[in-house]
N, C-alpha and C positions, 0 to 999 in steps of 0.2 A: 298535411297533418300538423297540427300546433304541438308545438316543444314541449313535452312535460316538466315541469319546473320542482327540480333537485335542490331547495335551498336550505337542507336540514342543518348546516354550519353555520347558518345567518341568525336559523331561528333559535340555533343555540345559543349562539353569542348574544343577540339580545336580550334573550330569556337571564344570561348569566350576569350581563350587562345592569340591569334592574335588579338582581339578588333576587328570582327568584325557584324556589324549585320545579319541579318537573311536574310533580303534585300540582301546584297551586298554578301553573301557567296553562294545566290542561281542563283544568275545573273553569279558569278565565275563559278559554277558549270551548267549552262546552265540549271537550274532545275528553275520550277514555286515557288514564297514563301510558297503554300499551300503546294505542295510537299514536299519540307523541313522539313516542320513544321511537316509534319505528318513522316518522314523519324525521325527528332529527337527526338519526341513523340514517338517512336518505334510502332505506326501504320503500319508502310508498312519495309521491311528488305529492308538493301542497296544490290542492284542489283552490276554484275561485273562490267559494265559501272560504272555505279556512284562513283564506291571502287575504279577505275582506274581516274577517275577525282579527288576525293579527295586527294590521293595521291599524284597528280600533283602540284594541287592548295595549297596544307602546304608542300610538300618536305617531306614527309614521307615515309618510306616503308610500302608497304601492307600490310607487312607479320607483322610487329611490332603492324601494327593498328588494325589486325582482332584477333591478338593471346587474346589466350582464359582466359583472369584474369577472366570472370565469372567462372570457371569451380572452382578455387582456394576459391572465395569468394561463392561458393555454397559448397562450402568440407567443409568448415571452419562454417559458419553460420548452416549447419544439426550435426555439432558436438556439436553446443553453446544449440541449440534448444533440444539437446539429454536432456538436464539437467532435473531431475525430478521438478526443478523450475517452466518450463511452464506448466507441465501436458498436458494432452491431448495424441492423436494418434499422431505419427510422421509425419510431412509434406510432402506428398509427391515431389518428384526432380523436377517434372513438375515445382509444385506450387514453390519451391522455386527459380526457374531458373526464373521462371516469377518476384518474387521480385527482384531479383540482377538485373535483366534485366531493370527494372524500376526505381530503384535509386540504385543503387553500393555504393554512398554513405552513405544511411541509415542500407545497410547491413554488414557497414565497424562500424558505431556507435551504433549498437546493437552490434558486437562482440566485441567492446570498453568495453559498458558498463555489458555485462558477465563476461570481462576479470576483470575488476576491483571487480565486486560481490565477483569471485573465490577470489582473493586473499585478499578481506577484510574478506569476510565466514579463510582464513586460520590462518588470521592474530589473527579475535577473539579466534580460537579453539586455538591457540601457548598463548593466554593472559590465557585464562581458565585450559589449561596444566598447565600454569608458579603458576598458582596459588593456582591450588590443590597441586601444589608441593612445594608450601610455600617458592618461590624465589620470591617475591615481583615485581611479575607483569611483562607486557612484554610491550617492546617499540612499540608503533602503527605506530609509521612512519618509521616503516625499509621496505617499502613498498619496491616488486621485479616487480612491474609491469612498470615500465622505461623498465628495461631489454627487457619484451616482446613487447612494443611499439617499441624498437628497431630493435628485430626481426622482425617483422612483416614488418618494414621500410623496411631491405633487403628483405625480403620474397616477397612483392608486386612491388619491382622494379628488380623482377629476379634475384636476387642477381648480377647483374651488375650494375657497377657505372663509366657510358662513362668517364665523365670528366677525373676520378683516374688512370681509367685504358689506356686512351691513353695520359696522361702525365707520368704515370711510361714508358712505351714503349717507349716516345721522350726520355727521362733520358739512358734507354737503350742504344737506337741507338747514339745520342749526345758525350755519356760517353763510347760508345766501350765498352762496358763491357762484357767481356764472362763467361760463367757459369764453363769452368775449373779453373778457379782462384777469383772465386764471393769473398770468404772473403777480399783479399788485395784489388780486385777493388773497394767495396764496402765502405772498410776502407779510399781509397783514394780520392774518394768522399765524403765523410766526411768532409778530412782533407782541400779537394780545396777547395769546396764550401762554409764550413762551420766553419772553421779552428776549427773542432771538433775531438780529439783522440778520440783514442778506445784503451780503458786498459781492461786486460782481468785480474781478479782479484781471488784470492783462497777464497772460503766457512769457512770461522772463526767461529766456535761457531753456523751454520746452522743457521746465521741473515743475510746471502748475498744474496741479491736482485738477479732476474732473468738479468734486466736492469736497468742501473741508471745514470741518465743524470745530471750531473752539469753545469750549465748554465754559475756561474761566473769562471768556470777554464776550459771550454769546452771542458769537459773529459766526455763521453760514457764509462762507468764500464758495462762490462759480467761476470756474474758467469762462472767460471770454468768450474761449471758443466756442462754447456750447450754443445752439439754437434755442429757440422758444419754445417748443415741445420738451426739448432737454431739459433747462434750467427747470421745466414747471414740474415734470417728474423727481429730478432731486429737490426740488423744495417737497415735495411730497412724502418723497423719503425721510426727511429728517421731521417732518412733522409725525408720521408715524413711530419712528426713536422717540421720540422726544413725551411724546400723547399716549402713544397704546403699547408701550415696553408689556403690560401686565400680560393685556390678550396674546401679544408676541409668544412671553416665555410660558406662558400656560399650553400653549400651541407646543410648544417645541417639547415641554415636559412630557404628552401626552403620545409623543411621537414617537419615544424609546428610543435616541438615536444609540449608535454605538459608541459614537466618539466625542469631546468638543469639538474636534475640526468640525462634525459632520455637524452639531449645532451650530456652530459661530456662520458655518456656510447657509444653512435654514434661515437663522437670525436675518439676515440681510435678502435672502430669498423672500421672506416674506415682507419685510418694510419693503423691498419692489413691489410686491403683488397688493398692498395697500395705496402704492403711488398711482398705480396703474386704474385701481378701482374708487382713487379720490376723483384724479382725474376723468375719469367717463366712469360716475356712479350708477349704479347697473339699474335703475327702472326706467329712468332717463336714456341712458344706451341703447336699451334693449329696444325701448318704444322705435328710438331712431331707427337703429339698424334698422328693425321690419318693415319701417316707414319705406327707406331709404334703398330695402334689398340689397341689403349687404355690401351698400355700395363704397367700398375702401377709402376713396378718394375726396368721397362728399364727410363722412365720417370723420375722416382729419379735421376738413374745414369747420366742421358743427364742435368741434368740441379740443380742438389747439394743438393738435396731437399729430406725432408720425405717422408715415405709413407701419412701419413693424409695430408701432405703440398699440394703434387699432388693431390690427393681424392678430396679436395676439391677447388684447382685451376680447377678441371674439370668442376666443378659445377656451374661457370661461366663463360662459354664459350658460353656468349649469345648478342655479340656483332652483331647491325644488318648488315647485308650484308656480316655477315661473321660467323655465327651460328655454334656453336660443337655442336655434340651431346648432346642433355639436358639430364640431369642426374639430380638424388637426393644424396646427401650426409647425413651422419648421425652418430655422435659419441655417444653412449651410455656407459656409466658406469655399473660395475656391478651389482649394482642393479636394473637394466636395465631404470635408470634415462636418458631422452636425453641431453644431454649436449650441444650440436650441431646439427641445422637439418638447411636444405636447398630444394627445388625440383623444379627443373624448369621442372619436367614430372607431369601429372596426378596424379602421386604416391603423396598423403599427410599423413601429419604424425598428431599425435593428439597430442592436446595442452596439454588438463591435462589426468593423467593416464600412464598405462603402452603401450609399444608396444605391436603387437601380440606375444607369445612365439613360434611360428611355424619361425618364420622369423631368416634367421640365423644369424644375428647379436649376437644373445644369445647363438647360438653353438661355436659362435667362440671362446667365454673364453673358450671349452673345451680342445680345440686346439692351444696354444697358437703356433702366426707366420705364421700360416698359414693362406693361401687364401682359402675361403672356396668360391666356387659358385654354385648360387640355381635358378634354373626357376619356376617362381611366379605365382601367378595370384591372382587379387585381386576381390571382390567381385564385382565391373563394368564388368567383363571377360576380363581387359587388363592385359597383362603379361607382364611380367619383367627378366632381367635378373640383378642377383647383387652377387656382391662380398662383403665379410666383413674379416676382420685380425683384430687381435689385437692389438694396440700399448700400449708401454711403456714407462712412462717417469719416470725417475730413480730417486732415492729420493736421492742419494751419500752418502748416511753414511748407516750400517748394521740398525741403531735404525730408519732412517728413512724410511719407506718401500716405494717402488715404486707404484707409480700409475697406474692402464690398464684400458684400454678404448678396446673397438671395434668399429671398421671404420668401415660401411658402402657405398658401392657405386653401382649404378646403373642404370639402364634408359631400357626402352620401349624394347620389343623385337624386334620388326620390326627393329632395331637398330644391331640385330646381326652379321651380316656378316662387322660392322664397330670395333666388338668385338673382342680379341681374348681371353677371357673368352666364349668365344661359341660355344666353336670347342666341337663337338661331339655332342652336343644339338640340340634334332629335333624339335623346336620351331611349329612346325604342332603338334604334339601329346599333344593337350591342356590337355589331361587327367593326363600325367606324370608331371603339376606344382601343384608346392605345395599352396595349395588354405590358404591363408595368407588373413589378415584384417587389418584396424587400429589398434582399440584394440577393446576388448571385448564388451565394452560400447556401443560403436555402431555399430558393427558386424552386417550385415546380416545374416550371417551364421548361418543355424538352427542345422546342422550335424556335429559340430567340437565335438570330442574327448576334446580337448585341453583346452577350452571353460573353463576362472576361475569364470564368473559368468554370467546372464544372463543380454541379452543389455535391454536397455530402450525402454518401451512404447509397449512391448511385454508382454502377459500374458502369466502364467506358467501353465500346465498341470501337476498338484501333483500326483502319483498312487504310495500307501504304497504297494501296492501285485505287481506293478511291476518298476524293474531297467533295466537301458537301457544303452548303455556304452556311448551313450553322457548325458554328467553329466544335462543338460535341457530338460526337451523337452515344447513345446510352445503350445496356442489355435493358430488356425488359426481367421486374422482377421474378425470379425463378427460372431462368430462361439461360440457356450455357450459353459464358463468353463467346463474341462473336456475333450474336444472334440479336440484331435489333427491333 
């Protein structure tokens, strides 16, 4: 049975969006005001006629205005609500689909105001550490929640950003620029545009910046250290500072952050997501990849770039009218900390906590270099195919050790045959994925081995005379303790 489509919030904001009333938007759409009214009230779903009017009448695509941001703000809202904070039985998907569905907004400012709970709860526990440890207390305002404000910015706008990404592409095409010789071209725009060098500078004493911009002698300093994928990203970065400050702060204006921390961290978020999208400008990429099936390794070489640089230029390829593959992206540290997450698929990652350890992002420090790939499935029954390697970024000196992360990447299986991480995987044999979760927290999963402790809002089944090799086992709900 096809999903009825609830987008009366969408069709309000845009209607509100254009200034116009309810009168004049349903007269546009050949629809009754009561109609409407009950259309935006999400009383009645928008029929295809109607989705095919609206589209007309604002110049949108379909496809941009029906995709599914409730699916994202329902993933994210049953992980806030997991908190032993609320208490209670867990809400059913129903029920919470019905909230988002009803205001998106309210379910955007309760995950606000979680997020800020979590990191003041972290902030008091880091003062009460400082202080049994007799270091004279901890600063309260080193607050880290800007950071996730920011994420979440790219996370809710797909991690594309039209404006960035089709003024790096004019810069491209304008500036001739080809990817066999990106450092000089890159250097020379610079120098035209900006009459800014680029001095590449040796590591003194391990106090030499990665990049460093002097404005009154408009010299761009690179560490030595840096590789050629690197140096060509930060020359990218400052060509974006230096060229499209306007689009920048018009972006960031529109964004309503809360804070300057939470701008100044945007500000720089975004001249990346320009370096990113100079570097492999998206008609040209996109053509590749397809060409190429998503082949990571071939993808560096066509276009001068890292393995993580490509991983996660994939990750937005969600320009409309011209869509890649959605994919999730994900760097993790080895303490399996994320450092980096992205999904423009169903696949979400959780905010606080660890990953699942079934997922192989955590095998791949076993392995270092290699591509490891795994067929998933997560506990909705949608499956995945994904890749994860390890990168390395070198510390240059023997005393200073290098840093490894694991990449993650991947998207939907239905996706396969655009893959060539697929070849030999029978994507039919749902049995043979490895059945993976967020994290344990809020796992459904009752049968994992793997399982480091048990999730929220489930009760536990204790029996001292017997062990079972899943480390939990659970009541069923309604069902007296004891009784599994």
């Amino acid at each position: 049975m096809q999903k009825k489509l609830y987008l009366g919030y969408k069709l309000r904001r845009l209607r509100e969006q254009r200034g116009m009333t309810q009168a004049a938007l349903a007269k546009a759409l050949d629809l009754s005001p009561s109609y409407l009214n009950q259309l935006e009230n999400n009383q009645r779903p928008l029929t295809l006629p109607v989705l095919l009017k609206v589209s007309a009448v604002f110049e949108v695509e379909l496809s941009s205005f029906i995709e599914d941001e409730e699916a994202r703000l329902v993933a994210d809202l049953r992980e806030a609500l997991a908190d032993p904070l609320f208490g209670g039985e867990p809400l059913a998907a129903a029920e919470l689909r019905g909230v988002v569905g009803a205001s998106p907004e309210l379910a955007r400012r309760v995950l606000g105001l979680h997020q800020a709970y979590q990191k003041l709860t972290e902030r008091v526990q880091g003062l009460a550490d400082n202080l049994d440890a007799q270091e004279g207390g901890s600063d309260l305002t080193r607050a880290q929640f800007p950071y996730e404000e920011v994420r979440d910015y790219f996370h809710y706008c797909n991690n594309y950003v039209g404006p960035l990404d089709e003024a790096a592409e004019r810069l491209w095409d304008s500036e001739k620029i080809h990817a066999g010789a990106l450092l000089n071209e890159l250097a020379a725009v610079l120098k035209r545009r900006h009459d800014v060098r680029v001095k590449i500078v040796a590591d003194e004493g391990g106090e030499t910046a990665m990049r460093s911009y002097d404005e009154a002698t408009g010299t761009l300093r690179l560490s030595a250290l840096l590789n050629g994928p690197s140096r060509a990203f930060h020359m990218a970065h400052q060509i974006a500072l230096l060229g499209f400050r306007d689009i920048i702060e018009e972006i960031i204006g529109q964004a309503n952050f809360s804070s300057e921390d939470a701008r100044s961290i945007c500000r720089v978020g975004l001249a990346n997501y320009f370096a990113g999208a100079l570097v492999m400008p998206y008609r040209a990429f996109l053509h590749q990849a397809r060409a190429l099936k998503h082949d990571v390794e071939q993808l560096q070489s066509r276009f001068g770039a890292s393995f993580e640089q490509v991983c996660h230029r994939l990750s937005t390829l969600q320009r409309p009218g011209a869509r890649g593959v959605p994919f999730y992206f994900v760097r993790v540290d080895m303490a399996g900390n994320i450092t980096k997450r992205h999904s423009a698929t169903r696949f979400h990652f959780a905010r606080f906590g660890g990953a699942c350890p079934l997922w192989n992002v955590h095998e791949a420090f076993g392995q270092p270099g290699k591509i490891l790939v795994q067929f998933a499935e997560m506990p909705d029954r949608t499956t995945y195919i994904g890749i994860a390697r390890t990168v390395t970024k070198r510390g240059g000196a023997y005393l200073r050790p290098s840093r490894q992360f694991a990449v993650g990447l991947g998207c939907e299986a239905s996706y396969a045959n655009e893959l060539v991480y697929a070849a030999g995987i029978d994507i039919t044999d749902v049995k043979a994925a490895v059945p993976i979760g967020v994290n344990c927290r809020i796992c459904e999963r009752i049968d994992c081995q793997q399982r480091a402790f048990p999730p929220i809002g489930r009760g536990l089944s204790v029996d001292e005379h017997h062990r079972s090799f899943v480390p939990y086992l659970f009541t069923r709900k309604g069902a007296p303790e004891g009784v599994v």
